[in-house]
DOGUKOL-32420 format. One record per residue (C-alpha): residue number from 0; residue in one letter; z, y, x. Coordinates in Angstrom, 1 decimal. Layout:
NUM	A	Z	Y	X
...
END
This chain:
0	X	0.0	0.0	0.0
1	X	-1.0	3.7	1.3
2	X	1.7	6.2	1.6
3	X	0.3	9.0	-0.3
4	X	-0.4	12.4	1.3
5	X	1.0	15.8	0.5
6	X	-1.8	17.0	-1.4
7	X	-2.1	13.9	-3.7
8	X	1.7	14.5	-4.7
9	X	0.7	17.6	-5.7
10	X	-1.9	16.8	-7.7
11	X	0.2	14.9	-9.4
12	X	2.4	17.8	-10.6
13	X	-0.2	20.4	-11.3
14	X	-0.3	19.8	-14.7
15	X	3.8	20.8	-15.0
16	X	4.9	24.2	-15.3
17	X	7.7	23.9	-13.8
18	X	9.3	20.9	-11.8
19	X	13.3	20.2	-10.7
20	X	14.5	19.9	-7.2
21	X	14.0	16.1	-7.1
22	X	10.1	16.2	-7.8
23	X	10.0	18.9	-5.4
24	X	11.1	16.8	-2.7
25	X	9.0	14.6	-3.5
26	X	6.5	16.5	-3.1
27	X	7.1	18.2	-0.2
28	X	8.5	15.6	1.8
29	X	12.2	16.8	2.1
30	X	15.5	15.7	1.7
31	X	17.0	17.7	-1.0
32	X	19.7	18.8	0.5
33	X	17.6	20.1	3.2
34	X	15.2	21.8	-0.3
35	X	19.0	22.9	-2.1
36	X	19.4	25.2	1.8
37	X	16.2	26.7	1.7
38	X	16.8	27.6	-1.9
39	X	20.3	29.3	-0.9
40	X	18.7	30.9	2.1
41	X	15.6	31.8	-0.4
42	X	13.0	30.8	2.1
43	X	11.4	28.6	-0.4
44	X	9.7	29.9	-4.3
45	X	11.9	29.0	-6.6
46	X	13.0	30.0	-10.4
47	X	16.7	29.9	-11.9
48	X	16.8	29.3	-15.1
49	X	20.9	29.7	-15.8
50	X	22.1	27.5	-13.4
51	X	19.1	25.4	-12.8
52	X	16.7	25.5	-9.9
53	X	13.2	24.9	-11.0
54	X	10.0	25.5	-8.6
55	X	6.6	26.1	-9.9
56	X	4.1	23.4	-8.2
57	X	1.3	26.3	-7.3
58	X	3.6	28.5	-5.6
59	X	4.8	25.7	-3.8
60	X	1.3	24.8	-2.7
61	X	1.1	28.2	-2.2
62	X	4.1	28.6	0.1
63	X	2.9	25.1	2.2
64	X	-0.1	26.8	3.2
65	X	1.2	30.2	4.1
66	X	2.4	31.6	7.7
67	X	6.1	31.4	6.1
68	X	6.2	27.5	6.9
69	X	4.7	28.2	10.4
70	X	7.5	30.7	10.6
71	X	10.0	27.8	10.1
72	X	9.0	25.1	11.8
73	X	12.4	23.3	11.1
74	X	11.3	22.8	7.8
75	X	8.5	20.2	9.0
END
């Protein structure tokens, strides 16, 4: 079985609005502990809707191919 690559996660969360910190790690590859920092350091898009955390899949592409993750390379 083949591991699937970054960009056929996201694919499969394009059609979602909105996703929760534990598809987002998914789909970025990281722990979420590692995802709940960057939210607190807000080095990551991100929504809070009351006291959730909820990240919008296309700003997350978004923010993957940007100079902010080349900016952070401890993110990797």
């Amino acid at each position: 079985m083949q591991r699937a690559t970054k960009a056929d996660r996201l694919e499969s969360y394009e059609h979602k609005l909105l996703i929760d910190i534990y598809e987002a790690s998914e789909l970025l590859g990281l722990k979420v502990s590692r995802l709940r920092m960057a939210v607190f350091r807000r080095e990551i898009p991100h929504r809070k809707i009351g006291a959730l955390v909820r990240f919008v899949p296309s700003e997350l592409k978004e923010w993957v191919n940007s100079e902010s993750l080349i900016q952070r390379p401890y993110l990797r």
